[in-house]
N, C-alpha and C positions, 0 to 999 in steps of 0.2 A: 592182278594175282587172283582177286576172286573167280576170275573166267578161263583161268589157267594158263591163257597166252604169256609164258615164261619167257618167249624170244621180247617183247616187246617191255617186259620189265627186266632183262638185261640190258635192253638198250637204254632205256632209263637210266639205269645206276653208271653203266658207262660214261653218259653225257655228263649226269649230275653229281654224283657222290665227290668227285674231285674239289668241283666248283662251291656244293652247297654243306659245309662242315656243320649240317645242326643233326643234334644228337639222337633224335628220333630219325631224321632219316636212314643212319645208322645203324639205330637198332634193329630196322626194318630189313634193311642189306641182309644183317645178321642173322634173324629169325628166316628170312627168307632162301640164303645157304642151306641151315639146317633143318627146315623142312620140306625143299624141294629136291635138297641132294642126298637123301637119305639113302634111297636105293643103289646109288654109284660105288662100283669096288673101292673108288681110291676115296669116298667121303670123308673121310677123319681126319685125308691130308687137307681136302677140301676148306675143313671148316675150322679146322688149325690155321690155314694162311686167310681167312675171312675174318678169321679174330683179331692176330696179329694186324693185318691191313687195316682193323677199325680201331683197332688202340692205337698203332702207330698217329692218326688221321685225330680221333675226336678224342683218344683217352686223357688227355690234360680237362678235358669237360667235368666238373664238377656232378654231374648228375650221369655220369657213364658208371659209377657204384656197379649200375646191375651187368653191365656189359664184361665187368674184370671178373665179377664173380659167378658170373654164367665161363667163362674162360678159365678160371678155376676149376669150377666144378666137371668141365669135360674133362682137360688134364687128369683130375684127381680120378675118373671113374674109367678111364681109357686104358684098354687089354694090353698086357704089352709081355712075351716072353724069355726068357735069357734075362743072364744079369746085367749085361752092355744096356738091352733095352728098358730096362729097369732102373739104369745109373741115369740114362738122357731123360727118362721121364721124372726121375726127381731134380735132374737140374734146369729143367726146362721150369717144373714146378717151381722152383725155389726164385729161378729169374722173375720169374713173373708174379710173385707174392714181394718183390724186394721191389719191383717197379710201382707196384699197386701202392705200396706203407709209404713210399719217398710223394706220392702223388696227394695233393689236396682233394680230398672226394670225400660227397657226402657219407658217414659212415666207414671213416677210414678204422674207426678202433677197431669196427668188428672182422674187417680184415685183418688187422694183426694178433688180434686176438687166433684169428684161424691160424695165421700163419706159425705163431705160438705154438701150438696144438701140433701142426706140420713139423716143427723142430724138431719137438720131443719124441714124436713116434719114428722119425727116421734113427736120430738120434744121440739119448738124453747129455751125453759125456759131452759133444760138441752144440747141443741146440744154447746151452747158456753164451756159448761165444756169437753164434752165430745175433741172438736175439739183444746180445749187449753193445753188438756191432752197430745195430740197426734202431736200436731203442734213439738218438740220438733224431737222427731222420725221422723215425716215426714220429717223434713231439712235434718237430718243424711245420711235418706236413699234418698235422690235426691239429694245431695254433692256426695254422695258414688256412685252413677251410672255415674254421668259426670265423675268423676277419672277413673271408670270403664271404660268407653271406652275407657280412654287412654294407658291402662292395657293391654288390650283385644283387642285391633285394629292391635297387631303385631303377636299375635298367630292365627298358622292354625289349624284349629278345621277340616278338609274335607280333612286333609294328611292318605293315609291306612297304616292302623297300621303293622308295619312289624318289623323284629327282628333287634338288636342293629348292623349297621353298620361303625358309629363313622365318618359317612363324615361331612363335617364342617356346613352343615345345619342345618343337625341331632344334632349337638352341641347347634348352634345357639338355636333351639326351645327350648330344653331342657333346657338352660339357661332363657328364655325367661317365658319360666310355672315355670318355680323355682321363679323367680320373681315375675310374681304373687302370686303365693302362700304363697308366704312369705307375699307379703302386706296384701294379707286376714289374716294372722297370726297375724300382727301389728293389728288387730280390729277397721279397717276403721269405721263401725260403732259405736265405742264407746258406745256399748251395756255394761249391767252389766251383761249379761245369757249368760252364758258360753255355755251352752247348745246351743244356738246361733249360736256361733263364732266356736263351733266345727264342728256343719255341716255345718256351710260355708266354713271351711279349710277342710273337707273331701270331700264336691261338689267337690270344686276346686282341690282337689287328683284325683277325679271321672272324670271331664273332661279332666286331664293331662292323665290319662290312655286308654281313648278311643281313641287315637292318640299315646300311647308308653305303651302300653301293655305289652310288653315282655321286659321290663327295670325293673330289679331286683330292684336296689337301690330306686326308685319309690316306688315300694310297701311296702320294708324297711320303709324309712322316714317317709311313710304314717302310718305305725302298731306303730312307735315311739312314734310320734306325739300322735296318739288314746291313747295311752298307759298312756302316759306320762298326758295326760288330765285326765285318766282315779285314779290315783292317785292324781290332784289334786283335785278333783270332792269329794275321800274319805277324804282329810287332813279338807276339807270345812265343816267336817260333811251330806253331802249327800251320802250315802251308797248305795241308790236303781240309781241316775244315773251312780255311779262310778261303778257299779256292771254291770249295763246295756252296759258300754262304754268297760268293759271288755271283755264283751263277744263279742262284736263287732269288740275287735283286733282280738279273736281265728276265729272268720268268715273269716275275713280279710286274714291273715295266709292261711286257709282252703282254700275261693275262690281263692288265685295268687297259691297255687299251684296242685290244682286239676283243674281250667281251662285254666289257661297261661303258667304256669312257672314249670309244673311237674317235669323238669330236675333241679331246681334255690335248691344245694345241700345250699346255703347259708339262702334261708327261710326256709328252712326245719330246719337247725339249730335255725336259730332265734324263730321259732314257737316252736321248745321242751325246749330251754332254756326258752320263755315264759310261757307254762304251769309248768314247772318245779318252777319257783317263786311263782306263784299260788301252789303248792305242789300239783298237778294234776297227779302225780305218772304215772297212769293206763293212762292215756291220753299220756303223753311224750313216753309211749313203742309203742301205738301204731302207732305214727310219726313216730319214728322211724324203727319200721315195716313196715311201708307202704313205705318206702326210699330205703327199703332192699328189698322188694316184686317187684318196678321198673325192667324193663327190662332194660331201656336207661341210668341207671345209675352205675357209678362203686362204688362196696359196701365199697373199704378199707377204704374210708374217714369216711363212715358213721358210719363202727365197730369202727375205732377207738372214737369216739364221742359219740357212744352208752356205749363203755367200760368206757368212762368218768365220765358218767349219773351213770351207774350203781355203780361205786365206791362211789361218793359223797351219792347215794341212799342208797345200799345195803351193800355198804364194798368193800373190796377186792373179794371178795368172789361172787359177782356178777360180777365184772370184771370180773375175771378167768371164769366165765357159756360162757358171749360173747362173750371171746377169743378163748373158743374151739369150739362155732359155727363157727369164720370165721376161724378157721385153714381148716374146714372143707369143707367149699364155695373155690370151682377154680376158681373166678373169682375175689377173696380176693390176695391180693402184700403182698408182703415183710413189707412192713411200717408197716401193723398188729404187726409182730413180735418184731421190736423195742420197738413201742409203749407197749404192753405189757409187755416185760421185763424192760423198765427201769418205767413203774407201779409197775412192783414188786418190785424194787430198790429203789425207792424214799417212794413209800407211805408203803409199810409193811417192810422194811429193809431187805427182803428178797435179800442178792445178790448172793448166791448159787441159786435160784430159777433164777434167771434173767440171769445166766450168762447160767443155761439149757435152756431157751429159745431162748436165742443168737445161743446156741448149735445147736439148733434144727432147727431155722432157717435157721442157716448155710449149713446145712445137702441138703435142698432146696432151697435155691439163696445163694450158693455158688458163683456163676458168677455173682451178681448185685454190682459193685463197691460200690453203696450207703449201700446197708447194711453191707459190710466189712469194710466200713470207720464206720460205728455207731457203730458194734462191736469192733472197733478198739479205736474209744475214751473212749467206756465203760474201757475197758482191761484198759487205761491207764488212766484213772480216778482210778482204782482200784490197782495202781503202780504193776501193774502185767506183769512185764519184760519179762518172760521166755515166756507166753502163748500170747504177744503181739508180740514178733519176731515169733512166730511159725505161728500165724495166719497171717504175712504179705508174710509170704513164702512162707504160703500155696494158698494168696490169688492172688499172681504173678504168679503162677501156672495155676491158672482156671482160672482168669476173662481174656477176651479176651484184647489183648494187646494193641488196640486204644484205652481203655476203662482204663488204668493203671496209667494216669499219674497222677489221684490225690494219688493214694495210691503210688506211688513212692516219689511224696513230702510230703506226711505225715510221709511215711518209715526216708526220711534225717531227716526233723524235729525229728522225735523219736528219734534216734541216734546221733541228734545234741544236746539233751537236756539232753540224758538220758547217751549213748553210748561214747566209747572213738574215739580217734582223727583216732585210726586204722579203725575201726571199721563205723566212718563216709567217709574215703575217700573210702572205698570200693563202702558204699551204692551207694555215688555220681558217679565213675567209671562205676556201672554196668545201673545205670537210665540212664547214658548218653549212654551207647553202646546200648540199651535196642531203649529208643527212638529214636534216630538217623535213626535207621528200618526205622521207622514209619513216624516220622516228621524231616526229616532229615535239611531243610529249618528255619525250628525254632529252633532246635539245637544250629546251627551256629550263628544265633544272638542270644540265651542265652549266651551259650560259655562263653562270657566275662564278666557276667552279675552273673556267677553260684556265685563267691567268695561273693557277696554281701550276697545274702542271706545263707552263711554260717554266718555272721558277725551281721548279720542287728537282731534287738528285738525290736518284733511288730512294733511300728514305728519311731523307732530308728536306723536310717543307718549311716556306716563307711564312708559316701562322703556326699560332699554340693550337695543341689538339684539339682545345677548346671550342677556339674558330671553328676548324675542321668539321666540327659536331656539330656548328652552330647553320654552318652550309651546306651539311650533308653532302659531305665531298667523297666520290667514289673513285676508282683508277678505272680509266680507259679500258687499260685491258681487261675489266672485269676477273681479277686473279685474286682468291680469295685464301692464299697462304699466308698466314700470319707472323707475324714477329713478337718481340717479348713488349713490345707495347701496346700490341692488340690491333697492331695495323697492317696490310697488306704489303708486299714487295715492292708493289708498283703504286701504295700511298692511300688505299683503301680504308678506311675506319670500317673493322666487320664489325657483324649483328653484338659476335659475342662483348667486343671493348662497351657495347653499347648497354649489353646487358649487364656489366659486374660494373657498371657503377649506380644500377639500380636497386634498392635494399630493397629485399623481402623476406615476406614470414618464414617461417621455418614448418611449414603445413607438414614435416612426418610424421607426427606424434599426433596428427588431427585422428578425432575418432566420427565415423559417423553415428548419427542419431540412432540410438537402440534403447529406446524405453524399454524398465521392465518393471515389473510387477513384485516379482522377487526376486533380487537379484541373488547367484550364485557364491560360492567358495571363490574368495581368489578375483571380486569384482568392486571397483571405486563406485560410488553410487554417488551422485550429481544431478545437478540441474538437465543435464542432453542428456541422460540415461545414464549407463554403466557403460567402465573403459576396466580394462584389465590394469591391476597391482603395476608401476611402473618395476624396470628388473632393478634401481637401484635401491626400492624398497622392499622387492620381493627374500634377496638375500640377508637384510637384516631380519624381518619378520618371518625367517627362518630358524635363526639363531634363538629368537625369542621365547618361551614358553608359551603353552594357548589359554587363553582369555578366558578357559575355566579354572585357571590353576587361582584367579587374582576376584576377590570378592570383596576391595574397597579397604581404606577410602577411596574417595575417587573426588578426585583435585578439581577443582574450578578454576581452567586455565586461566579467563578473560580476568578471575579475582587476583590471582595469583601472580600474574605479569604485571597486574593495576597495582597490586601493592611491594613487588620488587623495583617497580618505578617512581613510588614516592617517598621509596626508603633510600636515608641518607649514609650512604657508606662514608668510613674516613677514608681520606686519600691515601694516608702511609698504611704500607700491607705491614708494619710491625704492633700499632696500634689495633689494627681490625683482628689480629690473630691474637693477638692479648687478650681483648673484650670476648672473643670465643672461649678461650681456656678460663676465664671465670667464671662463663655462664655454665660451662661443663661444671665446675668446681661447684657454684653453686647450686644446682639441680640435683646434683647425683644425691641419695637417700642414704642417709647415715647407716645405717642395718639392714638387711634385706635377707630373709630367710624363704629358703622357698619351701612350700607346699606342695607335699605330698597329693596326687588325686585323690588317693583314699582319704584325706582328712582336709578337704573341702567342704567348708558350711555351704547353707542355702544361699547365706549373701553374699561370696564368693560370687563375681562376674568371672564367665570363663569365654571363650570366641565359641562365636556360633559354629565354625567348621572348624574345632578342634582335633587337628586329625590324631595326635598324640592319645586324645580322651576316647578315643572313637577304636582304634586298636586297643586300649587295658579293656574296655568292654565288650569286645567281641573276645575277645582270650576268656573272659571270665563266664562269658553265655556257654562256649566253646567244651570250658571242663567243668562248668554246671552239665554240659549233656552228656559229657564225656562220663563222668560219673553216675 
């Protein structure tokens, strides 16, 4: 702008303004209309639809004040002649002072205050209706800004938006915009217009995002939410906004991941099972198209998800089309082929078909442990003995031998379940000579640990945990999901059973060493320095008057405890309240007249900080001056 190239900062605002909703870019739009279109005949229509366009867009921003009221003040000074144009320009006026008072923004009084002023001089006979109409909204929305800033005074709006690194800041914010957003979600304004409350929770998505742009789960919750509004909009009988708020998830969807998130394989999902509810058919293929056309992305997750779509769509029968495009893609895994056969197995009872694609998979990741363990449960889901020892022998063969040991404890399992007694100490014999190679070190502490899990069912083991602790017995499969006894599925004792039955201190309340010299208001003083008032003292010694209102006695606890413990109470409480009420009887002084200040002798004790004696003498200094 400074160099006057105007074609090159339209193109700017084109690309960006849609994308980047912060409030000073905005302004900039703004000022930028109004002093480069000044000379153009039609300007006023110009800078009419540049305003409108910036309130529609940012004016829910809390700091757009100057934006409504620069938009004001054109309306207000703008030529207009005839009474028609005279009528449109005070109801255009009146629109947009009613928009501004309903709105939380900084300095909303002093807009109504203007608009006040607006009533009366159109006016006086209808401005008290109009102003009594609106008084109601105007509270809402100037309650709803003071909370605002107390919302909004912790998040950083000027952080560059960069990708998910999970340091404890990054947490913080993120916690912090979910918090807001939520209380926009509670309907601070206690509006009836849904329509309302939804782009105020979407603003507030719009500002969380120009600070965590490449935060998937963000734009999830945000498509949720629209979503979720967008069905209650239709149960309400409103079809044209529930229809409108729909199409504004599929934007949604569209823009995270054509400008942010083109890798985020998780809204790619989320957006074909969206159109897919909508029965948007032709739409969901070409998601999924465009998932599979990626360079940066690997296709196996996305065939298998596409062959999903397709089943529930077209049948089996469209599965099988997907399946044999990705057998066809080299940069399609293993996982395709599971995935497909046990589709054929489950949903067309096809298991001759499922166990050729197991086949055939096998044929090519013969070596990936994972697909010979999936072939291997199929086989013995389908109690198919002969062709599950065949395939374990075959698959101890190829897969490389660091890469064996779960198919060795699937091999015992099998033969512990299925196999005889001969037949299982072999298996065990040869996993042990087998591994040893390899993990020779882990061996030796299974070793003693091996007889359990011949023994042990599911989570049912031949020793007390005790044992179990005392051998350091882990599961095979290394599976670290726990149960309600702090043990694993497959009979692991984890770290944690290990930790909570070991007592420790309670280190929160630890303070570190901070010697001081003089310590402040409000600070414990000890032997390691000074710790701050704990809080369930802090609120008595609230309660209490200050330590200059009280100038003694002052008690000798250590005397005072020593002689309530050598004093003998009677046991009956009828006795002990007896002996009080005669020591009252006998103390109390037979006559007792009291004394005037004024006629107090000199041997007269009186308190040192008589405050009673202290006020009759300042009165009497008072109207000695007075007179």
């Amino acid at each position: 702008m400074g160099h006057r190239n105007y074609d090159k900062v339209e193109k700017l605002f084109q690309r960006c303004l849609k994308r980047v909703l912060h409030i000073d870019l905005w302004k900039c739009y703004v000022n930028y209309v109004r002093d480069v279109k000044r000379e153009l005949s039609n300007y006023r229509e110009k800078l009419t639809k540049a305003y409108e366009f910036a309130l529609d867009n940012v004016g829910l921003d809390m700091n757009s004040t100057s934006i409504w009221q620069d938009f004001i003040h054109f309306l207000k000074t703008s030529d207009c002649t005839g009474n028609f144009a005279e009528a449109q320009k005070t109801n255009q006026l009146r629109k947009t002072y009613q928009r501004a008072i309903a709105t939380a923004l900084q300095g909303v009084e002093n807009i109504w205050k203007s608009y006040s002023d607006f009533e009366t001089s159109c006016n006086q006979s209808l401005a008290k209706k109009f102003v009594e109409d609106k008084t109601r909204v105007q509270m809402a929305a100037r309650r709803t800004a003071k909370a605002f800033e107390t919302e909004y005074r912790s998040l950083n709006k000027n952080s560059p938006p960069v990708p998910p690194t999970g340091n404890p800041k990054e947490l913080q914010q993120i916690e912090m915009w979910k918090s807001y957003i939520n209380w926009e979600k509670s309907n601070v304004l206690q509006t009836d217009d849904m329509v309302t409350l939804t782009k105020r929770v979407m603003f507030a998505y719009e500002q969380c995002l120009l600070v965590f742009p490449y935060h998937t789960h963000i734009w999830y919750e945000a498509a949720q939410y629209l979503e979720f509004r967008s069905k209650f909009m239709a149960e309400r009988g409103e079809p044209i906004q529930s229809n409108q708020m729909a199409e504004e998830v599929s934007q949604w969807y569209e823009r995270a991941i054509s400008q942010f998130l083109p890798d985020s394989l998780l809204l790619y999902f989320a957006y074909a099972d969206y159109e897919e509810g909508r029965m948007k058919y032709e739409k969901v293929h070409k998601i999924y198209e465009k998932g599979l056309e990626s360079e940066d992305l690997d296709p196996t997750l996305i065939y298998i998800q596409y062959m999903k779509f397709a089943r529930r769509v077209e049948g089996i029968q469209g599965a099988r089309v997907v399946f044999q495009r990705a057998r066809k893609d080299l940069k399609s895994k293993h996982h395709v082929y599971i995935a497909a056969a046990l589709m054929e197995y489950y949903s067309s009872k096809q298991t001759i078909t499922a166990q050729k694609i197991f086949e055939l998979g096998l044929k090519k990741y013969g070596s990936e442990a994972t697909y010979v363990l999936a072939y291997i449960d199929f086989l013995t889901h389908l109690n198919d003995e002969n062709n599950a020892r065949v395939l374990f022998e075959k698959a101890l063969s190829q897969v490389p031998p660091e890469q064996t040991g779960e198919i060795w404890d699937k091999f015992y399992e099998f033969e512990n379940n299925i196999g005889d007694l001969t037949s299982l100490l072999k298996v065990e014999k040869r996993r042990y000579e087998t591994l040893e190679e390899i993990l020779p070190e882990r061996m030796k502490e299974r070793e003693a640990t091996a007889v359990i899990d011949r023994y042990k069912y599911i989570d049912l083991y031949p020793c007390q945990e005790n044992e179990l602790k005392v051998v350091k017995y882990k599961s095979r499969g290394g599976q670290t999901e726990t149960s309600t006894k702090g043990m694993s599925v497959s009979g692991s004792i984890t770290e944690s059973s290990y930790e909570s039955h070991i007592y420790k201190p309670d280190v929160r309340h630890m303070r570190p060493y901070r010697p001081s010299a003089a310590p402040g208001v409000g600070l414990l003083t000890h032997a390691g320095g000074v710790t701050p008032i704990p809080e369930s003292l802090t609120d008595l010694l609230s309660k209490l008057p200050p330590p200059t209102c009280f100038h003694g006695p002052f008690v000798k606890v250590d005397e005072l405890m020593r002689k309530l413990t050598q004093t003998e109470f009677p046991h009956d409480p009828d006795i002990f309240l007896n002996s009080i009420d005669t020591l009252k009887f006998e103390d109390k002084p037979k006559s007792a007249k009291r004394i005037h200040p004024d006629q107090e002798t000199e041997g007269d004790s009186a308190p040192v900080h008589d405050l009673y004696r202290e006020r009759r003498m300042n009165k009497k200094q008072n109207l000695s001056q007075s007179s």
